[in-house]
N, C-alpha and C positions, 0 to 999 in steps of 0.2 A: 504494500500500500504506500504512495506517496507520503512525503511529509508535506505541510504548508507553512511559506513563510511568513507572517503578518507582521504589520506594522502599522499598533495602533496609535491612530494620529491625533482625534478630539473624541468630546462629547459636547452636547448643545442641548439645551432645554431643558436639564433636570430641575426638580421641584426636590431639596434639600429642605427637609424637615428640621429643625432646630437650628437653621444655619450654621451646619458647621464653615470651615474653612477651609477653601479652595485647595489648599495645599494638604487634606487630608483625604480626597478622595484619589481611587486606585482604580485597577482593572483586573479581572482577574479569568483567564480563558482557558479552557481545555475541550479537550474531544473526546468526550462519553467515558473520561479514564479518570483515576484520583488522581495523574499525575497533571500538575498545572502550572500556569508561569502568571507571576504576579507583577505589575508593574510598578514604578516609581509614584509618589504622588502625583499628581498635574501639579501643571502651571497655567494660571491663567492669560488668557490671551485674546482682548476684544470681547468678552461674556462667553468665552465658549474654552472648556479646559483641555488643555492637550499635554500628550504623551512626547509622541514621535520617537515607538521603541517598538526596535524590531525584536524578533525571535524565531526561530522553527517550534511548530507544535509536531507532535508526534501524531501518527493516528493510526491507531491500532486496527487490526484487521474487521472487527466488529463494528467499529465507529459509526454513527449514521450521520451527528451532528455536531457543531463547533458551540460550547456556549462561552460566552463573553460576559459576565458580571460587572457591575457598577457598584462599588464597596465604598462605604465610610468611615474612617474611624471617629470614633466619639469618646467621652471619658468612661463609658461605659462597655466599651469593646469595639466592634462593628458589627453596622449597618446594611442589610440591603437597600440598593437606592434601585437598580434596575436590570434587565436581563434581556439579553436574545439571544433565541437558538436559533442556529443557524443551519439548513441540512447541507451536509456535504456533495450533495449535488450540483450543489448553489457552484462551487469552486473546482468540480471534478465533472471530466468529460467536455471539458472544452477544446478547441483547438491546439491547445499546450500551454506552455510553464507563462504565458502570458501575464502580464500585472496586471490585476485588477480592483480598481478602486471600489469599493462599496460604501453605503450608508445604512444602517438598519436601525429601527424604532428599541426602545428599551420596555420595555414592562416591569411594574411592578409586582408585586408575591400576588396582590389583589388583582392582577389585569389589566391594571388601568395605564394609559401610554404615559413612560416618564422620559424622556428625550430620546435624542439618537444620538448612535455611535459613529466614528467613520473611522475606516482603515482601509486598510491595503491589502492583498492576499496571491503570493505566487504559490503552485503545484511543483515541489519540487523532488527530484527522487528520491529516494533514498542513495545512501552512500553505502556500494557495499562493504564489507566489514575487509581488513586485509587477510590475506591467508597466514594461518599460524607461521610463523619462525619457524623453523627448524632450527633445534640447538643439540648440543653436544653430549650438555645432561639429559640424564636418563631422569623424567620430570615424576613418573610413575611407578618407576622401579627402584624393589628396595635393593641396597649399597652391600648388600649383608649376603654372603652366600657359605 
């Protein structure tokens, strides 16, 4: 299965309950796996917060979708602020490793639309792994005869 490279860039039009501060909201993305990549705070920029941090996600053979979280922290932990799932459709089966920009709506736990996200997304292959070494020691054998 590919990996994809993403590079998320803002968000625009959340409705931040207790206002917190700009520089406490994050992003948080993965593909249908516990393993996920968490971004830096934003920075705000014109009313709209951005990243501009790449990474490869992994995606597992099972994967269907990409979700992307809008997290806050507060003095109380963190926040959901908003979510989209994305299907792996959306970025698989196109013409090739093309870039593609997207924008997708966020929701909240309740439904209801709390901004958009915008990023980037190349299809990229995997890397195959190199072939073992070959070395001298005997890596499995025991020394004892």
């Amino acid at each position: 299965m590919p990996n994809l490279e993403f590079t998320l860039l803002s968000a625009e039009g959340l409705h931040l309950r207790g206002k917190p501060a700009n520089k406490d909201v994050f992003l948080v993305v993965r593909a249908d796996s516990i393993a996920s990549h968490t971004t830096a705070t934003a920075t705000e920029t014109n009313g709209s917060l951005s990243w501009s941090e790449a990474f490869l996600v992994e995606v597992g053979p099972h994967a269907r979708c990409v979700t992307i979280e809008v997290k806050c922290r507060t003095g109380a932990g963190e926040r959901d602020v908003g979510v989209a799932r994305i299907a792996l459709s959306d970025f698989l089966g196109g013409s090739g490793p093309d870039l593609q920009a997207m924008c997708y709506r966020l929701r909240d736990w309740d439904g209801r639309e709390n901004g958009m996200v915008n990023f980037s997304v190349r299809v990229v292959s995997p890397t195959p792994s190199p072939p073992h070494a070959a070395s001298d020691e005997n890596d499995c054998e025991s020394s004892l005869g």
